[in-house]
C-alpha distance (Angstrom), angle and dihedral (degrees) to the residues before:
residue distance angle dihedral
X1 . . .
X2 3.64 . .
X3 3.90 101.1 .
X4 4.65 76.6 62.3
X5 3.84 79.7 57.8
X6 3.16 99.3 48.9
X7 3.61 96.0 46.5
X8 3.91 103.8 38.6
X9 4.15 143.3 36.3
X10 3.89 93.1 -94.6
X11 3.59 123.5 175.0
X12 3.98 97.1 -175.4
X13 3.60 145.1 -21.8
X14 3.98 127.3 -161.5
X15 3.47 126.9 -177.7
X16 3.96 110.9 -169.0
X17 3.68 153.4 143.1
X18 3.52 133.6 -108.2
X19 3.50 112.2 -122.3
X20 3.32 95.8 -127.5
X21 3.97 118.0 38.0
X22 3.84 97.0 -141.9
X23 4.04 90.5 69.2
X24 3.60 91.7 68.0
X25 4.51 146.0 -69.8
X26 3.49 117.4 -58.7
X27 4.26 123.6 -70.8
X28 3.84 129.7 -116.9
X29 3.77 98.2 -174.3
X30 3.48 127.6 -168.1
X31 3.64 127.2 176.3
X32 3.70 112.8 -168.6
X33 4.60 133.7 -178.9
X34 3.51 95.2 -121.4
X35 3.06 131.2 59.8
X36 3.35 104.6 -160.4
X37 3.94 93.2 64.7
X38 3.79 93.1 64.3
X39 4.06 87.2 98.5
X40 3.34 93.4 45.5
X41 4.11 97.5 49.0
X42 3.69 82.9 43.5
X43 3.74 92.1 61.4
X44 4.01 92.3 43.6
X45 3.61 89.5 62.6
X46 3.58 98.1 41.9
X47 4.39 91.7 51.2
X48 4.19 85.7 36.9
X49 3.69 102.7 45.3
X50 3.51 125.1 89.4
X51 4.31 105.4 -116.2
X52 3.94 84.4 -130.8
X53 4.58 84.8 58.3
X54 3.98 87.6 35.4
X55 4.06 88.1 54.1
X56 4.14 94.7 40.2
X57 4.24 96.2 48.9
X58 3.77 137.1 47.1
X59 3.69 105.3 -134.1
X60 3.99 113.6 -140.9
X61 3.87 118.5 -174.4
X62 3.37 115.6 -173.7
X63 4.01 141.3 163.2
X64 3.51 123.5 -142.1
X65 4.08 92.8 177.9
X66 3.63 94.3 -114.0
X67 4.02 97.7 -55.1
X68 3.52 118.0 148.2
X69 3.54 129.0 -170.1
């Protein structure tokens, strides 16, 4: 997760469980400024995770345009 910090605006990232295993895989999160580089973080992951990590989580990238709550 650091090398996407390194390399794009990010506000966050996650990665976590839900508590119970029924709701869903696991959750790489990454909440990034601009919009526009959702495709292109998407693609990181995909060429920079391992296919064992991209088969375990659901990867969610998101912007909220620099909100934070």
């Amino acid at each position: 997760m650091e090398s996407v910090w390194n390399k794009y605006e990010v506000q966050s990232t996650k990665i976590g469980e839900y508590l119970d295993r029924r709701e869903g895989n696991p959750i790489i999160s990454i909440d990034v400024y601009d919009k526009n580089d959702i495709p292109i973080v998407e693609e990181y992951l995909e060429d920079s995770l391992s296919k064992d990590d991209l088969t375990k989580y659901e990867i969610v990238v998101f912007s909220n345009m620099g909100k934070t709550y």
